[in-house]
FIFI-788604 format. One record per residue (C-alpha): residue number from 0; residue in one letter; y, z, x. Coordinates in Angstrom, 1 decimal, m for minus. Each point is the difference from the previous one (the first is absolute). Example, Ala and Ser with C-alpha at 12.3 -4.5 7.8 and 13.67 -1.06 7.14 Angstrom:
NODE seq type     yy     zz     xx
NODE   0    a   m4.5    7.8   12.3
NODE   1    s    3.4   m0.7    1.4
END
This chain:
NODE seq type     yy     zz     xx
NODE   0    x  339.5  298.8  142.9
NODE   1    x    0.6    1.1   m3.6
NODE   2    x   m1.7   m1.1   m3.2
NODE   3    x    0.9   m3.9   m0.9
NODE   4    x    1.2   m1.8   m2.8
NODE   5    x   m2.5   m2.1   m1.4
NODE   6    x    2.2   m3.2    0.6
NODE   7    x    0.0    1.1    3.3
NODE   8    x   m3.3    0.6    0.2
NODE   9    x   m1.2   m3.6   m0.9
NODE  10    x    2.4   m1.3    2.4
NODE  11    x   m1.5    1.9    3.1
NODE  12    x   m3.5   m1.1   m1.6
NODE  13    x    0.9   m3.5    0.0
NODE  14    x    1.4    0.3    3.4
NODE  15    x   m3.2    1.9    1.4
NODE  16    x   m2.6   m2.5   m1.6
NODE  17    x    1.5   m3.4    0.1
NODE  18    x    1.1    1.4    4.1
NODE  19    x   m4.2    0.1    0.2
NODE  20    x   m1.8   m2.9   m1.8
NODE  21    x   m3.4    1.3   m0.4
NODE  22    x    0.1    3.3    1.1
NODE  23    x   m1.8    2.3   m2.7
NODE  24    x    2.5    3.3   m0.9
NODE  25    x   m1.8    3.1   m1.8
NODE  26    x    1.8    1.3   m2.6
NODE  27    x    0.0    3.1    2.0
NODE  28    x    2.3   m1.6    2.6
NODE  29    x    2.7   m0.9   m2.3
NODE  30    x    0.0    3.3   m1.6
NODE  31    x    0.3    1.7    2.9
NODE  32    x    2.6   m2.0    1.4
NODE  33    x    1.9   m0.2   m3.5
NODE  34    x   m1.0    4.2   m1.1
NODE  35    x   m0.8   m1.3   m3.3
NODE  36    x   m3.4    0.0   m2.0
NODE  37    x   m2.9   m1.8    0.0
NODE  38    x    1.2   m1.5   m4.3
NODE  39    x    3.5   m1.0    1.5
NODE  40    x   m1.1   m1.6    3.1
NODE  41    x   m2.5   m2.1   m2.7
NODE  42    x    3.2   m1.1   m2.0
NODE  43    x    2.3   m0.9    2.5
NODE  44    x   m2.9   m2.2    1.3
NODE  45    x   m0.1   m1.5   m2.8
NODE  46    x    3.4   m1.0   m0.3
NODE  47    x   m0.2   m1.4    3.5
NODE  48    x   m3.3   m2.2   m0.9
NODE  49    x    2.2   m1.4   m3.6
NODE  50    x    2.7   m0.8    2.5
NODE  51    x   m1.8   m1.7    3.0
NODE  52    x   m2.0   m2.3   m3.1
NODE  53    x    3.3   m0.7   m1.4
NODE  54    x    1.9   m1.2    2.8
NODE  55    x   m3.4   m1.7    1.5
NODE  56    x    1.0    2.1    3.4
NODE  57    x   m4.1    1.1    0.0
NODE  58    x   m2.6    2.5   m1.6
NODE  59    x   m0.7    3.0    0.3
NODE  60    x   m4.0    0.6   m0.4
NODE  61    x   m1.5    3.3   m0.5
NODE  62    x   m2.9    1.2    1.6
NODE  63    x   m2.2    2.7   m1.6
NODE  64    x   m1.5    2.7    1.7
NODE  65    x   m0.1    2.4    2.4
NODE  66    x    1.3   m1.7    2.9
NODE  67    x    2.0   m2.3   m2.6
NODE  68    x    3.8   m0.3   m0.5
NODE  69    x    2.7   m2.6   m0.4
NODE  70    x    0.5   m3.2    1.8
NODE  71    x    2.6   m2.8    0.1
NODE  72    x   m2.0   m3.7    0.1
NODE  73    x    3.5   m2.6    1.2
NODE  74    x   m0.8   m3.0   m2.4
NODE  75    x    1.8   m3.5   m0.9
NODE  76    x   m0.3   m2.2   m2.6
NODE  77    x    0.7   m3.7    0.4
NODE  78    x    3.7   m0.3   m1.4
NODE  79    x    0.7    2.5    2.9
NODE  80    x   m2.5   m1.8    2.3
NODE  81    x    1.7   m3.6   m0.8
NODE  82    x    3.4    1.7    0.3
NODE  83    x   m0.3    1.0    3.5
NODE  84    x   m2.4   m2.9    1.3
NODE  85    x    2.3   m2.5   m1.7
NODE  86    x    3.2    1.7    2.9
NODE  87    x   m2.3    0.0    2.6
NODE  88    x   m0.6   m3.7   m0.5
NODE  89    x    3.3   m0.6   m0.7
NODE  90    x    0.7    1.3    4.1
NODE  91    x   m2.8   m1.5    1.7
NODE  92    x    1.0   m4.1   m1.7
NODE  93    x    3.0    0.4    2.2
NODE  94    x   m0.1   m2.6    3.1
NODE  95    x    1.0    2.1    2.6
NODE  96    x   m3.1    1.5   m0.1
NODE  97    x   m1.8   m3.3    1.2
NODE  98    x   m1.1    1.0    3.3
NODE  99    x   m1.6   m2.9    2.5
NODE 100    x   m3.2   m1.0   m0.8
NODE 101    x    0.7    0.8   m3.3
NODE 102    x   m0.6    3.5   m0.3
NODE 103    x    2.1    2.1   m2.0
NODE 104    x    1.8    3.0    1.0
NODE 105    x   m0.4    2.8   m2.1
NODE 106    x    0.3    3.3    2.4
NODE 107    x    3.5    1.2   m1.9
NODE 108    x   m2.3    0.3   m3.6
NODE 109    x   m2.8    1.7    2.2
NODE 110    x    1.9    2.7    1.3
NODE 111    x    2.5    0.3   m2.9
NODE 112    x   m1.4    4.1   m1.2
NODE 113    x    1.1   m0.3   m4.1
NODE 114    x   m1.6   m3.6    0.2
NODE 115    x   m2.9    0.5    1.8
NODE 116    x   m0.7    3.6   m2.3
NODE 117    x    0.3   m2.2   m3.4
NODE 118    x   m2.6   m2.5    1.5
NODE 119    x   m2.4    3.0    1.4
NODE 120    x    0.0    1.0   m3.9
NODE 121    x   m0.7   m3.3   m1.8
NODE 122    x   m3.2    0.1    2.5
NODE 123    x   m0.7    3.6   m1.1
NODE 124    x    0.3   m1.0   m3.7
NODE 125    x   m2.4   m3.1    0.8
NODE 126    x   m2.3    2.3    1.8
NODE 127    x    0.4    3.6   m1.5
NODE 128    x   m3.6   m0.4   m1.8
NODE 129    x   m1.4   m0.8    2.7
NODE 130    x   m2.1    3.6    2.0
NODE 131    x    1.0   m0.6    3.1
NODE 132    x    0.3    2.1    3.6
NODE 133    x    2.4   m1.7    2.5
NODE 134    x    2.4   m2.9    0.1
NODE 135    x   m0.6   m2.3    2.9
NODE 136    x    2.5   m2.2    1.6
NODE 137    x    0.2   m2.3    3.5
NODE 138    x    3.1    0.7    2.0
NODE 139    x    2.5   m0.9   m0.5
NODE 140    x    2.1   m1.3   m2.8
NODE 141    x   m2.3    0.9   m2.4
NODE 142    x    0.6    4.2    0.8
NODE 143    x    3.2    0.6   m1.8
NODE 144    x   m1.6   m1.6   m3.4
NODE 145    x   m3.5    1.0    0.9
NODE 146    x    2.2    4.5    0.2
NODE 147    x    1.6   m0.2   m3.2
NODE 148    x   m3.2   m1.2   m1.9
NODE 149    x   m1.6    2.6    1.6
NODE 150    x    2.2    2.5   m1.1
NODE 151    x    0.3   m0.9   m3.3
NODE 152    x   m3.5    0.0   m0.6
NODE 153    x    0.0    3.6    2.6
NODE 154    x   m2.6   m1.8    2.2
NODE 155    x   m0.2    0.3    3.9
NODE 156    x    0.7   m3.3    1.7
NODE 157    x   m1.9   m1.5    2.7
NODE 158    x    1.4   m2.9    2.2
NODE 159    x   m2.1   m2.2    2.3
NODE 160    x    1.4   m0.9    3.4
NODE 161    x   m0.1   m3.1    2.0
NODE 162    x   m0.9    2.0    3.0
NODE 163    x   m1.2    3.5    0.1
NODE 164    x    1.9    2.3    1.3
NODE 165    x   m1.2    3.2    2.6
NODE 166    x    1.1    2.8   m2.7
NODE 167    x   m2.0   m1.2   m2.6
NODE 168    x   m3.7    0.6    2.0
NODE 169    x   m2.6   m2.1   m0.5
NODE 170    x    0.2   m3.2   m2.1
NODE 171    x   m1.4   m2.8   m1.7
NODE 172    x    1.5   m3.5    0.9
NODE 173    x   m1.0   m3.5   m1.8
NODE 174    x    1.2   m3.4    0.2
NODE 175    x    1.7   m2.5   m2.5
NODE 176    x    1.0   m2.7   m0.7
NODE 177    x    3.9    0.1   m1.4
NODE 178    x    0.3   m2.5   m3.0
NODE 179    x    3.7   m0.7    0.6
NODE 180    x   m0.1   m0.3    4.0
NODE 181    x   m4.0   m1.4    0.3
NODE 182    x    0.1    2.1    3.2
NODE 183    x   m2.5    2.6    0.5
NODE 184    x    1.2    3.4    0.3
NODE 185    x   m1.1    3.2    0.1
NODE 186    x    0.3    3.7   m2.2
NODE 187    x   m1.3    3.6    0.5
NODE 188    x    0.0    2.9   m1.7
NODE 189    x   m1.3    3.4    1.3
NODE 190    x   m3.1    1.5   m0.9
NODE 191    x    1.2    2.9   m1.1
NODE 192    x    3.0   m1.4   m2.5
NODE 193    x   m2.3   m0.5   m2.5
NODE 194    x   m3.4    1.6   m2.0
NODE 195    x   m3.2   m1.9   m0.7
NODE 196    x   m0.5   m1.0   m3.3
NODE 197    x    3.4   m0.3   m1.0
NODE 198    x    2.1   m1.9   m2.1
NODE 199    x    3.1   m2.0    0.7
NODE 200    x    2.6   m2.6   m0.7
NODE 201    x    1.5   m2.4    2.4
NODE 202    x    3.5   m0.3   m0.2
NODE 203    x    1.9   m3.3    1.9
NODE 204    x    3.6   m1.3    0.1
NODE 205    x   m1.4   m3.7    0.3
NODE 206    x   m3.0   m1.8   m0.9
NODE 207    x   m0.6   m3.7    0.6
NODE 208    x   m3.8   m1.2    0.4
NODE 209    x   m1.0    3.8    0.1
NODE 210    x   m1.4    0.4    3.4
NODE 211    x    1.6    3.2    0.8
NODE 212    x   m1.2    1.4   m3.4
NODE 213    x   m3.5   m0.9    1.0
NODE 214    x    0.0    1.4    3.3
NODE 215    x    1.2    3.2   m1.4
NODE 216    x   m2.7    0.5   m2.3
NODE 217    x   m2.6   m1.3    2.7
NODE 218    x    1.1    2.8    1.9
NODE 219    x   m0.6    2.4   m3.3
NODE 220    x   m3.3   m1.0    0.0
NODE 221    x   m0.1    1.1    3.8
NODE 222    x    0.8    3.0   m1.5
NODE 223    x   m2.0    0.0   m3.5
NODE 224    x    2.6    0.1   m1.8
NODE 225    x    0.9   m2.2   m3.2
NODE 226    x    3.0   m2.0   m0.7
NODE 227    x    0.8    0.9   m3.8
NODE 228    x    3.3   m1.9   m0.2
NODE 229    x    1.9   m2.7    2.4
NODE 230    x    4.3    0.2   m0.6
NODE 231    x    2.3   m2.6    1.5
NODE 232    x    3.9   m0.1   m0.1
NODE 233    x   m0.3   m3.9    0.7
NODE 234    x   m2.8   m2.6   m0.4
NODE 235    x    0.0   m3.5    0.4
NODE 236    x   m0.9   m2.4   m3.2
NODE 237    x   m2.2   m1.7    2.9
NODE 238    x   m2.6   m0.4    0.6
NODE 239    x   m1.3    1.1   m3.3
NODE 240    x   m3.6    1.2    0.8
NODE 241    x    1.2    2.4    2.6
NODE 242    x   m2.5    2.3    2.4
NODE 243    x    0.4    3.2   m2.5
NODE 244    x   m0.4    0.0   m4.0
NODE 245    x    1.7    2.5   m2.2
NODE 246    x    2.8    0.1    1.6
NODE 247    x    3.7    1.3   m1.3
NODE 248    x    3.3   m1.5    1.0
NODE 249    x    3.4    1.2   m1.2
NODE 250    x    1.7   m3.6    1.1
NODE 251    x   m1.9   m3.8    0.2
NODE 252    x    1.5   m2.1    2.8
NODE 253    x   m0.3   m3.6   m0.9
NODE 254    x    2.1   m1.8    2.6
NODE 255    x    2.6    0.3    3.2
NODE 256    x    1.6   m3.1    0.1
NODE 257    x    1.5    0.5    3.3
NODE 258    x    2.0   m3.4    0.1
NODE 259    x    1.4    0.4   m3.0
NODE 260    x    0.6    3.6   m0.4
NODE 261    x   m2.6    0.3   m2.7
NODE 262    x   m1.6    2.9   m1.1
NODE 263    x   m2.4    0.6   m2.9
NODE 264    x   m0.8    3.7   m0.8
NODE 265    x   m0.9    1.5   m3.3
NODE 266    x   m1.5    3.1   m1.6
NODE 267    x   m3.6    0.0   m0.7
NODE 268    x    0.0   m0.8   m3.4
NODE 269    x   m3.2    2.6   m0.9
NODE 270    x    2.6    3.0    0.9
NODE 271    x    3.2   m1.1   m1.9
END
């Protein structure tokens, strides 16, 4: 590959960066990759860090150093925040998503990728100060949201299991009490998934009286582990003093009127 321009250098370093939230890049990476110097790497950075603050598409932080570099930090701000909870809002009010017993069907928003990665990074911008080592989820609606903020804020991502399974070795199961069912269940997680003295956040698609949320850091504490941040796509507006404080939802769920086709769903107001 020849020497690049430097408009098409800032266009690869855009690509590489915003492709690997988090990931720390030497300069001597870029100038490798580019054949240009140490000064002209520094300047095209630049120009990428004015342009991600100007279009409010992220930062770019600097880290000095030996071991230091670039990184890419994904980042909203509340217009963009109200903007996208606003549409998702907008799609779960529909009726036909009433399902008996007045649940509400949500699966197609779960498992929609350019959704889902959009949600993952209003979590990491809620989170990103936060010195964490792992992001925990309970199987399984919660993966898909629980991957992408994993990946935007570069973090391996741990998932607790209802049962264990033979491949994962020895494990550690607990019981709990689900706040949306009342039925006891179960969750395990292997011994080996994740390192003492660690820190994590809980990630959930659905949170009504907090029971699962509990239970998950019950089993941290099996593993001394702390719980530095809770993250929920859903919660309930009740029961207000819920079994977990300090808690972050993306969506409140107010009512399912099943008879009447009903539904109440808003953005939290502290993210828009």
């Amino acid at each position: 590959m020849g020497k690049l321009k430097r408009n098409e250098r800032i266009a690869a370093m855009m690509k590489i960066l915003g492709d690997h939230p988090n990931k720390i890049y030497t300069l001597n990476y870029f100038t490798e990759r580019f054949q240009s110097a140490k000064s002209t790497i520094s300047e095209d950075l630049v120009i990428v860090k004015q342009a991600m603050e100007k279009m409010s598409l992220g930062r770019i932080e600097t880290i000095a150093g030996a071991a230091g570099g670039v990184k890419f930090i994904p980042q909203t701000n509340k217009s963009q925040n109200k903007e996208l909870l606003m549409e998702m809002s907008t799609m779960l009010m529909d009726p036909d998503r009433i399902l008996p017993g007045g649940f509400l069907y949500m699966a197609d928003i779960i498992y929609w990728p350019s959704i889902i990665q959009n949600l993952g990074v209003i979590f990491a911008s809620q989170f990103s100060h936060k010195s964490v080592d792992y992001i925990v989820t309970v199987e399984t609606k919660g993966i898909p949201l629980a991957m992408m903020v994993a990946k935007a804020l570069n973090l391996p991502l741990v998932i607790l299991r209802s049962d264990s399974k033979v491949t994962e070795g020895s494990t550690v199961s607990i019981s709990y009490v689900s706040g949306s069912s009342g039925k006891i269940q179960q969750m395990s997680l292997a011994k080996r998934a994740i390192k003492p003295n660690s820190k994590v956040i809980f990630i959930d698609d659905f949170m009504k009286a907090g029971g699962t949320a509990k239970g998950v850091m019950d089993m941290m504490r099996e593993f001394d582990v702390t719980v530095e941040g809770i993250g929920v796509l859903i919660s309930t507006k009740g029961p207000e003093n819920k079994l977990v404080e300090n808690y972050t939802s993306l969506l409140i769920l107010d009512e399912v009127n099943e008879r009447d086709g009903i539904i109440d769903i808003y953005p939290n107001p502290k993210l828009i």
